[in-house]
C-alpha positions as a printed NumPy array, in Angstrom:
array([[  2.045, 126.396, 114.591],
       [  2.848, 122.861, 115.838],
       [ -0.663, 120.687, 116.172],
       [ -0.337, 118.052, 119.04 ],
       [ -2.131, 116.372, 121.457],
       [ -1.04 , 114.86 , 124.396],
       [ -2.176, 112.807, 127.591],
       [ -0.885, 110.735, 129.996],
       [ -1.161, 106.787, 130.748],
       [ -2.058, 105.638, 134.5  ],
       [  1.438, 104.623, 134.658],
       [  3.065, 108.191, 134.574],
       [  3.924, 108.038, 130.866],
       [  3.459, 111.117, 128.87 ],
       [  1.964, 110.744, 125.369],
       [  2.05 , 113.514, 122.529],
       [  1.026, 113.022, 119.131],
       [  1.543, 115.11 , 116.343],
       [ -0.444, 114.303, 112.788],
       [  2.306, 115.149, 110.07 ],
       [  0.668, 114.146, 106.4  ],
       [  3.296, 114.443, 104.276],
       [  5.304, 111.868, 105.185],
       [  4.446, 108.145, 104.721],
       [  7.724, 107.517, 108.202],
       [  6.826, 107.863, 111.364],
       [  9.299, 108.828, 113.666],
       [  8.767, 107.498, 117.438],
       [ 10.605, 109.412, 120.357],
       [ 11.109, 108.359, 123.748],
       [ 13.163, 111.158, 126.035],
       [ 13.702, 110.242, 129.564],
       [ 14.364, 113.063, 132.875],
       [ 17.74 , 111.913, 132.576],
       [ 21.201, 112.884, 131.732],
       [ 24.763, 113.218, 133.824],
       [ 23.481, 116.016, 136.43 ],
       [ 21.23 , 113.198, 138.101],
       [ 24.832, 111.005, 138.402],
       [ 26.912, 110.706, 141.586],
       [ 29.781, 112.196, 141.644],
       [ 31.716, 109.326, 142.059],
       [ 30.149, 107.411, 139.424],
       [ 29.56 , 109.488, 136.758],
       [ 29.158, 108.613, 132.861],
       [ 26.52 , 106.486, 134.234],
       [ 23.316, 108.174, 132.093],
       [ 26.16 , 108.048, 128.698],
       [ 26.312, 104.439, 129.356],
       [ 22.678, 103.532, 129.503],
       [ 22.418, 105.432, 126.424],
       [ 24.532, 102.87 , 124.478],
       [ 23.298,  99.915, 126.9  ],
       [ 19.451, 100.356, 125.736],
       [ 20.741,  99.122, 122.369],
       [ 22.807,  95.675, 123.772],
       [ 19.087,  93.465, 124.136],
       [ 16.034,  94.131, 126.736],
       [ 14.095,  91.361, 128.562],
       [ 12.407,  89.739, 125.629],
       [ 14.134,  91.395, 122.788],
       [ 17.592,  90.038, 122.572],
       [ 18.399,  92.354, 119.478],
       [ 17.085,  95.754, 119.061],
       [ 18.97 ,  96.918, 115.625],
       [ 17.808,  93.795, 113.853],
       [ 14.512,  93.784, 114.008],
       [ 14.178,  97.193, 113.416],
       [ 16.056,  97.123, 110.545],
       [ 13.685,  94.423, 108.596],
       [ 10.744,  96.534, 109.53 ],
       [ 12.547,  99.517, 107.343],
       [ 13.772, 101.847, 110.45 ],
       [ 16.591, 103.329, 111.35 ],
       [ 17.382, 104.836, 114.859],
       [ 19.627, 106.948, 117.457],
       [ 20.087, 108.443, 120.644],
       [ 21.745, 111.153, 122.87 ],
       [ 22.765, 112.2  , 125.619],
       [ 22.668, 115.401, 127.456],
       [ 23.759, 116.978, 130.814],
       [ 19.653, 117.225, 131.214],
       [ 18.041, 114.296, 129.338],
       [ 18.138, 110.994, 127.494],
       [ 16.842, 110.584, 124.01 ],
       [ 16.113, 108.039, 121.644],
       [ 14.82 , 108.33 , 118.415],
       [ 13.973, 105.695, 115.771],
       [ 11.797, 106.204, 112.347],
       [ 10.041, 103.584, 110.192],
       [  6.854, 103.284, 107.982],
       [  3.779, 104.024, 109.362],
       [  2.92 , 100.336, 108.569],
       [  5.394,  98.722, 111.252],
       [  4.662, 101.451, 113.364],
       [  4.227,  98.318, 116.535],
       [  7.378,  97.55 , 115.682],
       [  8.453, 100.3  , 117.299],
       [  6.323, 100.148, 120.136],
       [  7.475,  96.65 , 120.679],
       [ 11.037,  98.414, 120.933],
       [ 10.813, 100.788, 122.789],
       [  8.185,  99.732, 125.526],
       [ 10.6  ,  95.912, 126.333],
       [ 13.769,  98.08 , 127.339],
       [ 11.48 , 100.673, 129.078],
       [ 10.341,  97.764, 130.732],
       [ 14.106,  95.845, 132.173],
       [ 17.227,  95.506, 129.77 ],
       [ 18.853,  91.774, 129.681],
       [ 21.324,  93.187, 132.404],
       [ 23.897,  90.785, 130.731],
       [ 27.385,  90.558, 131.922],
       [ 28.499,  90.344, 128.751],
       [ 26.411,  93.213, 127.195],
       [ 27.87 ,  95.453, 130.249],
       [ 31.232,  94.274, 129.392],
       [ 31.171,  95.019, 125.725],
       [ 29.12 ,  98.694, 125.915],
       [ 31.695,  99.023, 129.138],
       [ 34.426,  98.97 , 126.277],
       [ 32.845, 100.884, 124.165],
       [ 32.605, 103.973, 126.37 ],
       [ 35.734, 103.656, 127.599],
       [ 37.494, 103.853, 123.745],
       [ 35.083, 106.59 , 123.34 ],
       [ 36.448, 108.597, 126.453],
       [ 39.827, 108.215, 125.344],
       [ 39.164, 109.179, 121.788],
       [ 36.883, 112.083, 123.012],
       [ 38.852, 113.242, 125.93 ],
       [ 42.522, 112.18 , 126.008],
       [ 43.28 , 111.387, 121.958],
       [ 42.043, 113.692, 120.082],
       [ 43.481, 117.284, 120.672],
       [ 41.257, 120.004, 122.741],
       [ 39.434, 116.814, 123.726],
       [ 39.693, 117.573, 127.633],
       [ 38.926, 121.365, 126.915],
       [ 35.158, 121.115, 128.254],
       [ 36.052, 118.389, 131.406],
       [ 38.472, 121.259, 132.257],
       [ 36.039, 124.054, 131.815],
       [ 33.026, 123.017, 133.488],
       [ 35.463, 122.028, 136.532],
       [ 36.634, 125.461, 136.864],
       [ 33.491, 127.275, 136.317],
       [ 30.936, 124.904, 138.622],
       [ 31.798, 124.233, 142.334],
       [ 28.458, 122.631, 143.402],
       [ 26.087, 121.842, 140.647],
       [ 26.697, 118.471, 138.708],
       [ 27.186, 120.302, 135.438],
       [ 30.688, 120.296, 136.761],
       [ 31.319, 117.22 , 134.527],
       [ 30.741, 116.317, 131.109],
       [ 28.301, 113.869, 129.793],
       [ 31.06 , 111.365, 129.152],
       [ 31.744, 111.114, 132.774],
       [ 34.267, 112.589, 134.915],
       [ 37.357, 109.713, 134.293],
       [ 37.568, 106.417, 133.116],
       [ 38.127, 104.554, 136.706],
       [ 33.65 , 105.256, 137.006],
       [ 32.673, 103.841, 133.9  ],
       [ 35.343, 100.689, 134.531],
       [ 34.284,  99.955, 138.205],
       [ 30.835,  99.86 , 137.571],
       [ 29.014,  97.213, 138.718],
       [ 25.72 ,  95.362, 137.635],
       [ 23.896,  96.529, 140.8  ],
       [ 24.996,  99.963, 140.31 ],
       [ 23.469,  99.31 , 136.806],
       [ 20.39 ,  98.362, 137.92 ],
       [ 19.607, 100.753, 140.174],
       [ 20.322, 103.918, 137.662],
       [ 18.507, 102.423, 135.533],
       [ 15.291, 100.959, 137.886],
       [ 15.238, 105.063, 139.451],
       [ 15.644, 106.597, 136.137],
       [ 14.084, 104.813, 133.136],
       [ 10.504, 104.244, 133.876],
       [  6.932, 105.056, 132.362],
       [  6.897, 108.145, 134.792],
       [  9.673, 109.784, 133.994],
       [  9.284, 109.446, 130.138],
       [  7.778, 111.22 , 127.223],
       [  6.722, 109.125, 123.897],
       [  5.797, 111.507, 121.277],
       [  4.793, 110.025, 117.755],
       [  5.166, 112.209, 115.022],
       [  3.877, 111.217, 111.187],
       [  0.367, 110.615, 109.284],
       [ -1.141, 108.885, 112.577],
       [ -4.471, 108.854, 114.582],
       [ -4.233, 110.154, 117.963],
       [ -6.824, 107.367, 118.957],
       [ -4.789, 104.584, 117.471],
       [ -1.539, 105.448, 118.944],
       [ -2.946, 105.446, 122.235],
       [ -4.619, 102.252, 121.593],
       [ -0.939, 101.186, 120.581],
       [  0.792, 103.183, 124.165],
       [ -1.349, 101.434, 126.24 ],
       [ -1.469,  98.191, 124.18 ],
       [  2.525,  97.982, 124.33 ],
       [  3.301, 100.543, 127.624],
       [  0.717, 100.921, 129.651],
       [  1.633,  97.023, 131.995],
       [  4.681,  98.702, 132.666],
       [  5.383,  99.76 , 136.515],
       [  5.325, 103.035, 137.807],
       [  8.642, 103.285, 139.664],
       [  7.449, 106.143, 141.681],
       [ 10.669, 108.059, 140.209],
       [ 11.653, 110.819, 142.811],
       [ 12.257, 114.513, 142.247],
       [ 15.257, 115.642, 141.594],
       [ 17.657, 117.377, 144.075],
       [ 20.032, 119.142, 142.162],
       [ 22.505, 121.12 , 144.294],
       [ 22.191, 124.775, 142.886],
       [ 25.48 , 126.883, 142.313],
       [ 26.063, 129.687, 144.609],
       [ 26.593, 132.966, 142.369],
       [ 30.788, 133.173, 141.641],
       [ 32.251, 136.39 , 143.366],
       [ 35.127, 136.161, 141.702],
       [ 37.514, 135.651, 138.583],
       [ 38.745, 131.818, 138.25 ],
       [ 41.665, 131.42 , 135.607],
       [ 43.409, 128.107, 134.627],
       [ 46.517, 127.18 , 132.105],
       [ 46.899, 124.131, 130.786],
       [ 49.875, 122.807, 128.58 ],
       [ 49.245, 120.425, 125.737],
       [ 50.037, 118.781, 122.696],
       [ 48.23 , 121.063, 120.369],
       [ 48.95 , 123.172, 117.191],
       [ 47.44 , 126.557, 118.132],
       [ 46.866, 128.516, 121.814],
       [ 43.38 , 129.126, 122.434],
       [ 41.336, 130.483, 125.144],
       [ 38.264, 129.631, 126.241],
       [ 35.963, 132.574, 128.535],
       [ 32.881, 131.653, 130.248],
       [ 30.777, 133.283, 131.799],
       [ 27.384, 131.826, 134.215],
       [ 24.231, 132.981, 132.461],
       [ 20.334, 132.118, 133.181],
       [ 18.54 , 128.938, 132.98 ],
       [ 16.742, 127.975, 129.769],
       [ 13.41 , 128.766, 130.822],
       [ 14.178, 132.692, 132.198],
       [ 13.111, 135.167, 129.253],
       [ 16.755, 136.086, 129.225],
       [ 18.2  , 133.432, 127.883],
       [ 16.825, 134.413, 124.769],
       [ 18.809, 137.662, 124.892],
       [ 21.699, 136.14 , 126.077],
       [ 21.343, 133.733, 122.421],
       [ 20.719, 136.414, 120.13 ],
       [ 24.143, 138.624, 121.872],
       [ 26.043, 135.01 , 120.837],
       [ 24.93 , 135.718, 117.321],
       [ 25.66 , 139.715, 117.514],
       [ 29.184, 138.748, 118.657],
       [ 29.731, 135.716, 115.907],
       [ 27.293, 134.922, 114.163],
       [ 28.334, 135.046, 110.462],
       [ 31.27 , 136.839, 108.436],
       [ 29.234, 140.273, 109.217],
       [ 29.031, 139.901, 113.223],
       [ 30.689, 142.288, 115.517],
       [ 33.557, 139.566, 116.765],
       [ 34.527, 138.37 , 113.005],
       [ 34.85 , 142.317, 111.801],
       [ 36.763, 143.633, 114.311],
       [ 39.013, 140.812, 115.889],
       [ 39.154, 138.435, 112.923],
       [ 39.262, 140.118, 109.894],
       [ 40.132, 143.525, 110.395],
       [ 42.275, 142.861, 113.361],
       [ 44.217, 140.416, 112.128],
       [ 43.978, 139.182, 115.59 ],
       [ 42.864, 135.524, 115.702],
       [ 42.318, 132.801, 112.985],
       [ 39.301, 131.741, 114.702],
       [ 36.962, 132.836, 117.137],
       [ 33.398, 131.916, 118.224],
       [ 30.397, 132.871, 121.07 ],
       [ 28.17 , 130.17 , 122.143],
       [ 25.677, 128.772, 124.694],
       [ 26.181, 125.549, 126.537],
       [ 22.02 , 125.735, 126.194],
       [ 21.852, 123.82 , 129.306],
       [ 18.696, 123.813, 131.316],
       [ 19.689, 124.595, 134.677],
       [ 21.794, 128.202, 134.542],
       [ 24.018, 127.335, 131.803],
       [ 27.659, 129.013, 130.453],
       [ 27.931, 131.81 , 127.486],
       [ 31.607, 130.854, 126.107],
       [ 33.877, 132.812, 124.382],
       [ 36.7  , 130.686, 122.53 ],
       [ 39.18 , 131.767, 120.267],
       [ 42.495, 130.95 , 118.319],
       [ 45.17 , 133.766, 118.553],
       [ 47.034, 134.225, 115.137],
       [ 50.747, 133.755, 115.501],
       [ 52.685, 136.319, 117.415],
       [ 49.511, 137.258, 119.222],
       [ 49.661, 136.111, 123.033],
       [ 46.586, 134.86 , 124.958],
       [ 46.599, 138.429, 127.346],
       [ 46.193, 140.136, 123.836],
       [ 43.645, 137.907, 122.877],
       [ 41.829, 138.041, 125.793],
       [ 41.792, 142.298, 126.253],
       [ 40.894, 142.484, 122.389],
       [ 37.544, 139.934, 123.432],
       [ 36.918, 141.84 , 126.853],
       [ 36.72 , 145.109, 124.724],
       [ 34.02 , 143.639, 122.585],
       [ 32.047, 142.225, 125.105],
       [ 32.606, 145.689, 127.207],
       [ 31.206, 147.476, 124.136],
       [ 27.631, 145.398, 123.977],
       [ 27.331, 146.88 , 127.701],
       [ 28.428, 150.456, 126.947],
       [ 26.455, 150.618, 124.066],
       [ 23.492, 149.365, 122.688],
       [ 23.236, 147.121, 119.745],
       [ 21.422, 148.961, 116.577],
       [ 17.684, 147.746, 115.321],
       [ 19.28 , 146.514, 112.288],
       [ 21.919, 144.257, 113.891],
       [ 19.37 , 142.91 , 116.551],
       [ 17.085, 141.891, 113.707],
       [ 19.349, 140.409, 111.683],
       [ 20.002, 137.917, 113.938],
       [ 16.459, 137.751, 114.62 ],
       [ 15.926, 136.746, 111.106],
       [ 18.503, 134.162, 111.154],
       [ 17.122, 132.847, 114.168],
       [ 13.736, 132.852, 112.602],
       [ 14.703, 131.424, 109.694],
       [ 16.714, 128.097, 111.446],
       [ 13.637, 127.596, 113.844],
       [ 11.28 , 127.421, 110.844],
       [ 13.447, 125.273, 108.742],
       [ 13.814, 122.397, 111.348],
       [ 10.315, 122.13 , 112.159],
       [  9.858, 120.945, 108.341],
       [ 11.072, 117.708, 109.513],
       [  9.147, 115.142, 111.335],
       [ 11.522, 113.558, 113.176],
       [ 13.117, 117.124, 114.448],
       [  9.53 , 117.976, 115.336],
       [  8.938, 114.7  , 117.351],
       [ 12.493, 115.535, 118.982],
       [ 11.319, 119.172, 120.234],
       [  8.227, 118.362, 121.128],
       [  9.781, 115.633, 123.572],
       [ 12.262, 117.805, 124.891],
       [ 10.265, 120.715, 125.749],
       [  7.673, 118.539, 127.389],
       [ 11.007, 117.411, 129.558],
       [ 12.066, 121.541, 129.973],
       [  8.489, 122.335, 131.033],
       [  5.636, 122.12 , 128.609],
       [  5.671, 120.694, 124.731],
       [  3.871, 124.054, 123.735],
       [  7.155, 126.012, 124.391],
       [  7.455, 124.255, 120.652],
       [  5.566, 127.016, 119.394],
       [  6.555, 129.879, 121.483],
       [ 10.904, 129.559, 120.291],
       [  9.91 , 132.18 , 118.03 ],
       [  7.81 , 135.378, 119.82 ],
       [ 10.659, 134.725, 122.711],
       [ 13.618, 135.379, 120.529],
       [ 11.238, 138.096, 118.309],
       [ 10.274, 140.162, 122.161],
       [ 13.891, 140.709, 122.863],
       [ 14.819, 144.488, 123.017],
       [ 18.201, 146.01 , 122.427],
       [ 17.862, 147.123, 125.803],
       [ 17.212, 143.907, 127.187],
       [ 20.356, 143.026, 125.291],
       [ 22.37 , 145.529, 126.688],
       [ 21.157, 144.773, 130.412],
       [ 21.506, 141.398, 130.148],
       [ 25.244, 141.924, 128.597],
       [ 26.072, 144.079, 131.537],
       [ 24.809, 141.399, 133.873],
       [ 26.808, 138.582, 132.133],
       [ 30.402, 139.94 , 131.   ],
       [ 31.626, 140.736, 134.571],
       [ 34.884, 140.036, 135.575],
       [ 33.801, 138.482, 139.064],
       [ 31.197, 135.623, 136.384],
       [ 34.069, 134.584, 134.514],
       [ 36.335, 131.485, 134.107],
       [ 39.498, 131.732, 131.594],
       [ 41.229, 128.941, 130.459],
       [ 44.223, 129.182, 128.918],
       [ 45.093, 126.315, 126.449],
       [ 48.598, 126.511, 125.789],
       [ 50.347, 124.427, 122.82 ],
       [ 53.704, 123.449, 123.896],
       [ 56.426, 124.765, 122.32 ],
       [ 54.3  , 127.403, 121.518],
       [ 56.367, 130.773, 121.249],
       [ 54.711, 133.997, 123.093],
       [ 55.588, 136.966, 121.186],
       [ 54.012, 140.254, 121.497],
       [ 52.561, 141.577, 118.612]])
């Protein structure tokens, strides 16, 4: 069990505190209701960019790194389709120092020319490193595209092309950042050997002058169910064909989500799951091949991907995976493979929350998600799930009519039948 305690400033800001004694760091966290599904669609990459412009100097602080650094800390951030999160740890004694931080770019960056020109660059190399030079780079711009219509989720975090980032102007800037990044749609959580008391002494000392912006709601266009089977191949300079099958599953706060988790791990989790036996080892049929979550909080995708061994075409492939995933809704998986995973699950949950800084992380973004509690709930979710509940949620999920297939084809690729 996760001990916190939590209140909230006049300004809107959230404040959580967890006491950790056995650390002499504290780790500070500030996650904003932010991330690329609150972007336009013609400016996307927006929520990416503030991510590395918090870091290029605030109104009074013209260098964040530096200062941190001589106070002992160290410090990141990231950004997801949902959120915005940075992180930063130091010891307890130049605890302020963080404060200082973090409240002076929650209050107005410099809004610099030159620091938007040089974090401009920056996230412009990174798209083309990410996206267009490094091979399978494009794979999840392509994917989301073909499986969302409506939602934002549609496009990846880094934005949906260049042209967005590079035609952004300083007024466009502002005004992500004046509706977005503001006391009252924030969470600080402070995790370490600290005094609730004093570190709301400190939020308010530091925070509490800065404006509620009145942040609205959000509107988020919700996608309409998919009625039918969307396939797309793609041609590029790659060593190996792969294909990638997803598939629209529930949100991250409906109770199955948790089933549709612990059916990733049935499928691939480990040398002993279902998908490495059969279609890996056994089979022969594919050097690699993997089940995962996007773990998205609006209705997410469950994604099959896999790496066909030579001589194996991608309709093979792609019957020998739709046999496994018909099997989890023919049959139901056994007590002893359900908790297995369980264990594991268990087991990974447990081992992160030993950290202070991990714990300071999930406490801010479950407080985003819903409620910080949910911190200490991960684990009789995941332990509730029945094998029925796996099998109904499998037959829900791996319908043809859900699914989007891409193919990635390597050129000069040869397509013989095994």
């Amino acid at each position: 069990m996760i001990h916190f305690e939590r209140t909230k400033l006049a300004n809107g800001l959230t404040v959580i505190v967890h006491r950790d004694k056995t650390t002499p760091m504290v780790a500070i966290d500030i996650c904003y209701n932010v991330g690329s599904r609150d972007e336009h669609p013609d400016r996307t990459g927006f929520a990416h960019l503030f991510e590395h412009l918090m870091f290029g100097g605030s109104k009074h602080i013209p260098s964040y790194d530096e200062p941190l650094q001589k106070a002992g800390g160290d410090n990141n951030a990231f950004t997801s389709n949902d959120l915005t999160n940075y992180y930063l740890t130091l010891p307890k004694n130049n605890i302020e120092t963080g404060f200082w931080l973090e409240s002076d770019r929650m209050l107005e960056l410099a809004f610099s020319k030159s620091s938007l020109d040089v974090q401009r660059n920056v996230v412009i190399e990174e798209f083309k490193q990410r996206n267009l030079n490094q091979p399978y780079g494009d794979v999840w711009a392509l994917l989301r595209q073909l499986a969302y219509k409506v939602h934002p989720y549609q496009w990846p975090t880094i934005g949906r092309e260049i042209s967005h980032i590079e035609k952004a102007t300083m007024q466009q800037v502002k005004d992500f950042f004046y509706a977005h990044y503001a006391p009252d749609n924030a969470v600080l959580v402070v995790a370490g050997d600290v005094d609730f008391d004093k570190v709301l002494t400190l939020a308010n000392r530091w925070f509490g002058h800065i404006p509620n912006r009145a942040v609205k709601q959000r509107a988020i266009p919700q996608e309409p169910e998919q009625t039918e089977i969307r396939e797309q191949s793609v041609v590029r300079d790659v060593p190996n064909d792969t294909i990638y099958m997803a598939y629209h599953m529930a949100d991250r706060l409906d109770p199955m989500y948790y089933a549709t988790d612990l059916i990733s791990d049935v499928l691939s989790n480990g040398n002993s799951s279902r998908m490495y036996q059969n279609l890996v080892q056994k089979g022969k049929l594919f050097t690699e091949l993997d089940a995962y979550l996007s773990g998205d909080n609006d209705p997410g995708l469950f994604v099959v991907s896999g790496k066909p061994s030579n001589g194996i075409s991608l309709e093979t492939a792609r019957k020998a995976i739709e046999r496994e995933l018909d099997r989890m809704k023919q049959e139901r998986v056994t007590e002893y493979e359900l908790e297995k995973v369980k264990n594991k699950v268990e087991a990974n949950i447990e081992y992160s929350e030993m950290n202070y800084l991990n714990k300071a992380m999930n406490l801010a973004t479950n407080e985003i998600l819903q409620d910080a509690g949910l911190i200490n709930s991960q684990v009789d979710f995941y332990r509730s799930v029945t094998t029925t509940q796996i099998q109904e949620v499998a037959q829900h999920l791996f319908r043809h009519a859900n699914c989007s297939v891409l193919n990635y084809i390597a050129k000069k690729s040869e397509h013989v039948e095994s």
